[in-house]
N, C-alpha and C positions, 0 to 999 in steps of 0.2 A: 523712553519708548519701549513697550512690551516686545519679544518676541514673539510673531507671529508662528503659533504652531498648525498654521496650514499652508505652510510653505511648502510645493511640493518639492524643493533641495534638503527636508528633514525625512525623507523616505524614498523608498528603496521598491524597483516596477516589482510587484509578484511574480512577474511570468521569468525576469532576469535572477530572481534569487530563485525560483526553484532549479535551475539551470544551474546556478552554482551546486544547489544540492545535489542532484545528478554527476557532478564533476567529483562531488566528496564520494559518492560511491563509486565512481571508477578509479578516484586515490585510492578504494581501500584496496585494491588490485596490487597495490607497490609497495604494500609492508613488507618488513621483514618475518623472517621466519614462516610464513603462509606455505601450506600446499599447494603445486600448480592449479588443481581441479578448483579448491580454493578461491584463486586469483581468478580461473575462468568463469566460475559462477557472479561472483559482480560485474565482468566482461556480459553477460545472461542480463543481469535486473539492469547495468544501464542501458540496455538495446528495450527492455523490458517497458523501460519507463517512459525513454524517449517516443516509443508508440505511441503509449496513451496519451501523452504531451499531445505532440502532432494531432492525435485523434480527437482529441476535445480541445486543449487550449489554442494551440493555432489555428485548428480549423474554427472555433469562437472567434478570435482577432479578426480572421481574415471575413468571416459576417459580418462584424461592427465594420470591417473598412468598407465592405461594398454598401452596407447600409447608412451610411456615412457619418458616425459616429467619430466626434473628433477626440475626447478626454475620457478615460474610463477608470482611473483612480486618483489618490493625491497626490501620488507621481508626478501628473499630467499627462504622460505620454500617450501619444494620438494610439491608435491601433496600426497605423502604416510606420512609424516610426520603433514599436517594440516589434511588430516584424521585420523590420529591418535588425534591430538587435537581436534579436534573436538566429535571423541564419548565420548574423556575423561571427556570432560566441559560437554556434554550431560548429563552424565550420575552424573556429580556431581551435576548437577541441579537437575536432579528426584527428589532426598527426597525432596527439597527443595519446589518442586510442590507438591508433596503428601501433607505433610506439610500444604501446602495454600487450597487444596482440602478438607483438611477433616477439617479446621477451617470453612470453606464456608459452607462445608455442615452442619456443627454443626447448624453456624448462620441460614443458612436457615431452621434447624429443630426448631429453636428457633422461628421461623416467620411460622411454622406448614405448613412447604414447605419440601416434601423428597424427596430424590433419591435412592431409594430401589434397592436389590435384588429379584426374585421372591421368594427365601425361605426367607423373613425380611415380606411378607406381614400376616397379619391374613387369619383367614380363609374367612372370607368374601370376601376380597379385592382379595383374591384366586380363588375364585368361577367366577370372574367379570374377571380377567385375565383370565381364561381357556375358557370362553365363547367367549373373544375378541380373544383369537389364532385360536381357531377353525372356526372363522367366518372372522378373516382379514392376519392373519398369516401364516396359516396353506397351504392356497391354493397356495401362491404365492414362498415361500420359495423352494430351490432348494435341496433334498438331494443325494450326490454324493458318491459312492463308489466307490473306487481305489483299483482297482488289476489287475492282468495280462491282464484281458479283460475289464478291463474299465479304460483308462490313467487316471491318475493326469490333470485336466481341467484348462485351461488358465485362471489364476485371475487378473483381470482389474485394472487398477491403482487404490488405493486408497480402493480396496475391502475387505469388513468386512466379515466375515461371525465366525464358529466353527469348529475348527477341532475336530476329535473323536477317540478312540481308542473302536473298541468293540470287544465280545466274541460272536462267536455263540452258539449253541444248541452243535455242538461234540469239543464245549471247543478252535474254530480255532482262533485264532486272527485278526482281518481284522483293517480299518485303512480306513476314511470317510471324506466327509467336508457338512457342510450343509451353503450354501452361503444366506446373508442375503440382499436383492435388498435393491438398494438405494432408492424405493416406499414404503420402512416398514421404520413408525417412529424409529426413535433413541431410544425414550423414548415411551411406552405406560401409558399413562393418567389416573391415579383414583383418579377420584377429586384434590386434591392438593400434590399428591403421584406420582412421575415418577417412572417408573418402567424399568430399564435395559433391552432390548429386547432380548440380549442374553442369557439373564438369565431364560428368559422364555421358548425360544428354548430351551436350556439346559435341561430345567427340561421336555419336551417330547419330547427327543431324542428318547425313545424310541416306542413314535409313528411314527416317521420317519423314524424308521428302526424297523420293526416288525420281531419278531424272534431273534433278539440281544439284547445283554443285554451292555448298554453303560458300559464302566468299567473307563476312563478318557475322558477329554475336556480339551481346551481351545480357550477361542475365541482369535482371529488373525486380522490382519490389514496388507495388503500390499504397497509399497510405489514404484512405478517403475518412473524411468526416465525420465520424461512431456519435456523434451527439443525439439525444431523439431528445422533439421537443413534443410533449405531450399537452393534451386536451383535456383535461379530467372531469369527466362525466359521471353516473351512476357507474358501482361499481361493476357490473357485468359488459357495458360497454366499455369501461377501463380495462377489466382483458382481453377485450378485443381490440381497442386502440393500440395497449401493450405490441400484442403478439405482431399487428400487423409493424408496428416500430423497430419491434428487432429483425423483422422481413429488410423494412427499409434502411436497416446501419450500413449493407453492402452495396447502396445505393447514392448515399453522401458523395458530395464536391470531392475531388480526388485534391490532395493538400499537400502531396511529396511525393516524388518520385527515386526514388533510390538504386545507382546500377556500381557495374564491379567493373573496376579496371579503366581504360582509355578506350571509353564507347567511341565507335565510329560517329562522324560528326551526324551524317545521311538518315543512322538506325536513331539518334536521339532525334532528329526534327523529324523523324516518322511516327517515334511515341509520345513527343511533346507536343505535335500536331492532331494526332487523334486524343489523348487524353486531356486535351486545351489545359496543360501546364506550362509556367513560365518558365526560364531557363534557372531564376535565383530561388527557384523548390525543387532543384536536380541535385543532390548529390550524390559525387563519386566517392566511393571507397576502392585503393589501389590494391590493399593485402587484407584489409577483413573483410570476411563474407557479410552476405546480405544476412539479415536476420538473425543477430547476435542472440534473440530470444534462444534460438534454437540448439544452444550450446548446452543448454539443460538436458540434453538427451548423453550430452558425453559426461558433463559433472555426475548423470544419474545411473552410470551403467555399473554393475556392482562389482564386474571383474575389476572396477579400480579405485575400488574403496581405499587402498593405502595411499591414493593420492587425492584424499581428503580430508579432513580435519573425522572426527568422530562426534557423533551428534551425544550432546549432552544430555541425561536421564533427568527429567522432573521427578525432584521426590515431594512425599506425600508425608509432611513433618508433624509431629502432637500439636494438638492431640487428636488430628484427624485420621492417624495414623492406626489409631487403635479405638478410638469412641466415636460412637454413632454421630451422621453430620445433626440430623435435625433433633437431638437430644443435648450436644453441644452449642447450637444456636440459640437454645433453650436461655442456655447456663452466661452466654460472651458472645461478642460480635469477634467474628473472625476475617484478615483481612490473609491473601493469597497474591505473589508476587509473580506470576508470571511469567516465562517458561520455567524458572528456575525453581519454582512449585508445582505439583502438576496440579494439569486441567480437570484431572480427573472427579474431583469434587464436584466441580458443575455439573458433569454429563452425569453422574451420581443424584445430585440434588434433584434434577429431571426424570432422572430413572424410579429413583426408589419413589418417587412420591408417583410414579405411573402405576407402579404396583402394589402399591401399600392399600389395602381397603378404606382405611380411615380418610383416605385423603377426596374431598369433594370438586375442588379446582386447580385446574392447572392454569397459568396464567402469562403469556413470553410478547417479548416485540421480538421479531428476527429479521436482521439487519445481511447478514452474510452468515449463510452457517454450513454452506459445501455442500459437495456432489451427494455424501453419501454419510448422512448426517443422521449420528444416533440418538442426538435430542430428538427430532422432527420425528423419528420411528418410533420413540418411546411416548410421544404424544398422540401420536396414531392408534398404540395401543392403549394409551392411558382411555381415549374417546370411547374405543372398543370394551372397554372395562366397565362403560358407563358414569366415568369423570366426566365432568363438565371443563372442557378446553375451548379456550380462546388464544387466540393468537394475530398479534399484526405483523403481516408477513410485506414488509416492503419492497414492493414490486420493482422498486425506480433504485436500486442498487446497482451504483452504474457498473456494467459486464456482467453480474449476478443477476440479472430481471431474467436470462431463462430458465436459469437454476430455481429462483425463490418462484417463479410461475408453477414452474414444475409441485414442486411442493408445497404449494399453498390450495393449489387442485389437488392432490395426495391430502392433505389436511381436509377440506372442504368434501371430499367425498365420504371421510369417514366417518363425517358428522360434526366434525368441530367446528366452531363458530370463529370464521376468517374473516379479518381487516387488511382491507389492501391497500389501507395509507390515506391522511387526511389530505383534503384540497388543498392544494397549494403548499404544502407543508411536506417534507420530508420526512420519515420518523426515525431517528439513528440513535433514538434512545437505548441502552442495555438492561433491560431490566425482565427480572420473571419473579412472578408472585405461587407460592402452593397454600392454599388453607385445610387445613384438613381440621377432623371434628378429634377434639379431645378433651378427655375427661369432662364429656356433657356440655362442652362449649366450642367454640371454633378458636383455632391457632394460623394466625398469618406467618410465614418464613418466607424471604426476602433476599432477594439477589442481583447487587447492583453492580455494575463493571462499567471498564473503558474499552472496551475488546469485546469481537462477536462471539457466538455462540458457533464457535467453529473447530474441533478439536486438532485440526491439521494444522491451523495457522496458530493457533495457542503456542505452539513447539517452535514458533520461528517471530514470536511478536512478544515483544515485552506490554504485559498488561496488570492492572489493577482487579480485583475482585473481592466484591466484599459481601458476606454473609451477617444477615441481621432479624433478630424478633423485635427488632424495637416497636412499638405502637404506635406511635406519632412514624416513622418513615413505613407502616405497615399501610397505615390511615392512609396517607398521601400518594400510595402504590395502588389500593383500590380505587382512587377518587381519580388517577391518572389514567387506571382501565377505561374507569365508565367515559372519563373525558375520551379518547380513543373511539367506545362503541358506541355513546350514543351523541347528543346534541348536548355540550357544554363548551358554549364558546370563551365564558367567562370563568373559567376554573383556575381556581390559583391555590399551589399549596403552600402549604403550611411548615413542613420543615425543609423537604426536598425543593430545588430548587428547579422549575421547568423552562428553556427556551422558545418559544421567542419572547417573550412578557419577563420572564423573573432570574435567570442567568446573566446575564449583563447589566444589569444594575445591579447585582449584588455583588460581582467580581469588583464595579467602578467604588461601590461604597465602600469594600472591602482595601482596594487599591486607595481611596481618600484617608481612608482610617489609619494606615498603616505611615503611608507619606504624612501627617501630623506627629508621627514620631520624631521626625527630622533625622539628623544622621543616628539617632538609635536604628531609625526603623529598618526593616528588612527581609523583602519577601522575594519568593523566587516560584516563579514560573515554566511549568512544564505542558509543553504542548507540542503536535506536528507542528501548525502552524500558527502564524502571529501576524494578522494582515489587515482587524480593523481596524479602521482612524479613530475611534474614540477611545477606545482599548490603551492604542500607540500614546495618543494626546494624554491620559493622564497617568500613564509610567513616565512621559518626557514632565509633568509635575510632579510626579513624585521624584523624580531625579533633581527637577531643579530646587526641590525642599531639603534636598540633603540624606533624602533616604537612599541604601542602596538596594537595588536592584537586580536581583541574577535569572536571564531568562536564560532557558535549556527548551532551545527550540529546533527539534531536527530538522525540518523542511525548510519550508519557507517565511521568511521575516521581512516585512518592511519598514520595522524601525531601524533606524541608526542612531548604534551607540557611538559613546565617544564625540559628543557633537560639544562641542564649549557652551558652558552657561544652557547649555536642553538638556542632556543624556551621558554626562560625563560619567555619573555612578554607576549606571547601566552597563552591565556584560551581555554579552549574548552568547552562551555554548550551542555546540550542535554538535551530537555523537551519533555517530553512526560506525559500525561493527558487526560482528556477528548475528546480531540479532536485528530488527525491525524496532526502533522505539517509540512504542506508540502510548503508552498512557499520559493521562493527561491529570497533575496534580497542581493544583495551586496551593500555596503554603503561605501563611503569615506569619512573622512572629508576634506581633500583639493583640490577636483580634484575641477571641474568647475563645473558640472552633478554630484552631490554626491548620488545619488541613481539609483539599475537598478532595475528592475526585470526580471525574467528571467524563461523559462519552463528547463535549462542545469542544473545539479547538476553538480559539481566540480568532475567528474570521467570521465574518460578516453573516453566510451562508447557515454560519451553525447556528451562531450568535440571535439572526434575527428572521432567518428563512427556514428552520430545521424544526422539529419535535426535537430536544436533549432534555438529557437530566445529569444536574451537579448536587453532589451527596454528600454532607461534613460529615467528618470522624470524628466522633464525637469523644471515642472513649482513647485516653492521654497514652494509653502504650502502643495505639495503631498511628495514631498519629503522631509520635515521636517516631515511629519504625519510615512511616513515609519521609517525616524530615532528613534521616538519616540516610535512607534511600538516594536523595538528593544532594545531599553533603557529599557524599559517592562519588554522583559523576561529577559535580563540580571540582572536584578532585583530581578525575582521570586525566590523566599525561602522556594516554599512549593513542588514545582512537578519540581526542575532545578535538575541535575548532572552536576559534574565537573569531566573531565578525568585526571587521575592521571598520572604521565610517564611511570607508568607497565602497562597501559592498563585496569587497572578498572577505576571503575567511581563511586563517591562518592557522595551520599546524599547531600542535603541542607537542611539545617534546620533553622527555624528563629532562633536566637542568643537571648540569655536573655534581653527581654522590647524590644523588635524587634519587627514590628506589621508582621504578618505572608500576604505575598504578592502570589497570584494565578494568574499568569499573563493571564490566559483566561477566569478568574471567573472577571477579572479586566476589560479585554473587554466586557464581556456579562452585567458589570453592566455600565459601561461608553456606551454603544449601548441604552441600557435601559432607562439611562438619559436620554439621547439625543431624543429619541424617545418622553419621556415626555413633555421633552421643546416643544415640536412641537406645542403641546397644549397651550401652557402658553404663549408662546414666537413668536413674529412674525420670519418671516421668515430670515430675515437680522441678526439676533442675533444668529440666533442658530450657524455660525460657529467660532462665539468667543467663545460663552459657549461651544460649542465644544472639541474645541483647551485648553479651561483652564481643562476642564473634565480630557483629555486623560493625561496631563500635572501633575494632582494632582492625576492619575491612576498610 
């Protein structure tokens, strides 16, 4: 009798393995040797992330339950029973985060760095806070009383403020909120002493309510439902569906409530009674403040740069170094690794072809590209120049749709010709196209990535970028435009690989072809995440053929390895460190093209709901650099996890006389050499010494 591979005991809920992920970035808070600010800043991205969680994923669960929705992957678990796991793990992590909070904070009172209450300060430092509330607090802060004739006031996603219980003069009971704007620091400033703001408020409550005498508090945190579901219609009603949807994020199901300390029982049934929340989406925090986001304003303040790590410099290595980019593109395909290369090449490739006369089009998707984005200004002037620019500026970038709105009316006024995303389709493709005229003909140059067009996040996100004149991926780059601007439902290319139609059946051919190797074979997969069932289903035949398997999947996974007689061959890593790893390579060893990259994670959404594009390396020394790349982390023994078949995931450690291996401390020093060689070493050498660098990395 076959094994059934749609057993859901062969996999693993999504919503409980990103959770695990989440737990692996509040470990990295417990290494050794780390800076306190360090440690504090993952204290930051896990408060960071658990929002968005909350924001989308549970407030999703918790509409499939009222909608009544029993099964929603091959897990099987209902949507009330992964809510149920989920507050459980939530809540078995708190101590585990207090825990990490108050070692952090210790360290940083050891480094004469604190994070006070307003009753922990002396009296001086006293005097200094009363002056600052009176002068920056005081006037802006909202106080609110709720009774018959004054409702309970609509609280804004994400809204902090104090609740209150007070007495008046003939002994009545009343019952307050005093709302604190997102314009009042988190933290007010006394030399090298933060100071809690709510704690401040607290202690003149009863200047904000004169004639009452405060009797309980506690401050609160709201968490509502950021989801928008959109209608998509012609494109000019689509910015207005847009805009009126990021009106409504602050208007979503409120989906957690979060307060500090040992809430009066009285003040919680008075905000669990008007915000209609249950008591099992209440959590207490005893010693961490509400809004661990908010710790980024102390990791970022510059008097304490020594109590942080030093940001590491992208160099710019040959021969980009010294020769022109699109006269080198000309000559080799060039591949760039991401922070530890800089970005600068891109925002270059964008630029110079803005200003160069010869050049006739500019061509981008922009997926996420920032506030304050020099691609996007260099397009605006390429338009101004009288280039022809196009641009699909996707609007449905979730948290980025007011950013990219912004800018895609900035684009659109200037004359360029804006796509604002196909029906039902996502576009998270990376890709920009330049043609310019030369020597009496036109020249296509080409630029495909796993990462946005975003120069800020470039410096904190490990990514792929590849420069290329090839003809055949130049073909398949114009033919992907027109599919974008105009009506080509049936467009299929040719070298480049597109989702939803041609990305996943050629990963599954590619995954069949390799599993006939039997235990020769052997490929390894890099992705955030790893979450479709058919994806799953034939890595668990390639496993059971004998071939082995190494997935490097940072996020979320729901295969299990290590399963008898399904997934024995099958590793699964997941590193997470200093950096964000997001590219996504898939590697074989026997196809023909043994390396892709790709902007598609191995989930469903990318796979069969998105625009992506997957790109083979075609030429043998980028794609032995990506293999090696890989070899790397599979390597690393200081910041890897290995998933266990229950579903945790297990430390690595170097092994006794073991040399301790950092696979992104191994890139920033192998960049670093090479860099130096530039000096020493003419230019024809450096990509031996290169290749031996990365080799002995």
């Amino acid at each position: 009798m076959g094994i059934d591979l749609e057993s859901p005991t062969l996999y693993i809920n999504r919503e409980l393995s990103w959770l695990n992920f989440n737990k692996r970035v509040l470990d990295q808070a417990t290494y050794k040797g780390l800076l306190p600010l360090d440690r504090l800043k993952f204290l930051a991205i896990y408060g960071t992330n658990l929002d968005e969680f909350y924001m989308i994923r549970v407030a999703g669960l918790k509409s499939l339950f009222k909608a009544g929705v029993n099964a929603t992957g091959p897990d099987k678990l209902t949507p009330a029973e992964q809510l149920s796991k989920i507050r459980e793990e939530i809540r078995a992590i708190m101590p585990n985060l207090e825990s990490i909070y108050r070692k952090v904070k210790k360290e940083l009172e050891q480094n004469s760095v604190y994070i006070k209450c307003y009753d922990e300060l002396n009296e001086s430092e006293k005097e200094r806070v009363n002056d600052y509330f009176f002068e920056h607090i005081y006037p802006i802060i909202v106080p609110i009383a709720v009774d018959a004739t004054h409702p309970f006031p609509h609280l804004n996603n994400l809204s902090f403020g104090i609740a209150i219980k007070l007495k008046g003069k003939d002994g009545q009971i009343k019952h307050g909120l005093v709302r604190i704007p997102r314009i009042v620091s988190r933290f007010v400033e006394i030399d090298s002493t933060f100071v809690l703001v709510e704690s401040i408020v607290e202690h003149f409550l009863g200047e904000l309510f004169p004639g009452f005498k405060p009797v309980v508090s506690a401050p609160y945190r709201v968490t509502r439902n950021a989801d928008m579901e959109i209608e998509e219609e012609e494109a000019d009603d689509f910015l207005e569906i847009l805009e009126a949807g990021l009106r409504s994020r602050n208007k979503g199901a409120i989906v957690r409530l979060e307060l500090n300390g040992d809430a009066d029982e009285d003040l919680v049934d008075f905000l669990s009674t008007h915000l209609n929340i249950e008591a099992k989406d209440i959590y207490y925090y005893k010693h961490t403040p509400l809004n661990l986001g908010s710790f980024w304003q102390i990791v970022g303040d510059k008097r304490l740069a020594h109590l942080v790590s030093p940001s590491f410099m992208p160099r710019t290595l040959p021969p980009l170094d010294h020769q022109d980019l699109f006269e080198t593109m000309e000559s080799r395909d060039i591949l760039l690794y991401h922070p530890y290369e800089s970005f600068d090449p891109v925002v270059k490739f964008i630029k110079e072809a803005a200003y160069d006369p010869d050049t006739l089009s500019i061509r981008m998707v922009l997926y996420r590209v920032g506030a304050n984005s020099p691609i996007v200004k260099a397009l605006i002037d390429a338009v101004k120049d009288g280039k022809q620019v196009t641009a699909l500026v996707e609007l449905r970038a979730r948290f980025d749709e007011a950013n990219n709105l912004r800018w895609a009316k900035k684009l659109e006024d200037a004359g360029a010709h804006v796509v604002y995303g196909i029906p039902q389709l996502k576009v998270h493709a990376k890709i920009a196209q330049v043609i310019k005229h030369k020597n009496g003909s036109l020249q296509s140059y080409l630029h495909l990535a796993t990462g946005n067009y975003n120069p800020t996040t470039a410096k904190i996100y490990t990514d792929v970028s590849f420069f290329t004149c090839n003809k055949k991926f130049n073909s398949d780059a114009t033919k992907f435009f027109h599919f974008l601007t105009g009506f080509a439902a049936d467009t299929k290319l040719e070298s480049l690989y597109m989702s939803p139609t041609q990305i996943k059946p050629k990963l599954l051919r590619l995954i069949e072809k390799e599993a006939s190797f039997g235990k020769e074979g052997h490929m390894i997969l890099k992705a955030n995440a790893l979450v479709d069932q058919v994806i799953i289903k034939a890595l668990y035949k390639a496993s059971m053929a004998g071939c082995r398997v190494d997935l490097i999947i940072r996020g979320i996974c729901c295969l299990k390895p290590g399963i008898k007689g399904v997934s024995e061959n099958i590793q699964v890593h997941s590193i997470v460190g200093k950096y964000l790893e997001h590219p996504r390579i898939y590697w074989f060893k026997h196809t023909k093209v043994n390396a892709f990259i790709s902007s598609a994670d191995l989930m469903p959404r990318n796979l069969d709901r998105r625009i992506e594009l997957m790109t083979p390396i075609e030429a043998p020394k980028l794609s032995e650099r990506l293999e090696q790349i890989l070899r790397l982390q599979i390597a690393d023994n200081t910041h890897r996890y290995i998933l266990q078949s229950s579903g945790e995931y297990k430390r690595v450690e170097p092994k006794e006389g073991e040399d301790p291996i950092n696979s992104q401390e191994q890139m920033e020093l192998y960049v670093t050499k090479v860099s130096k060689l530039v000096a020493k070493s003419s230019s024809k050498h450096i990509s031996k010494l290169a290749k031996k660098l990365l080799k002995e990395s």
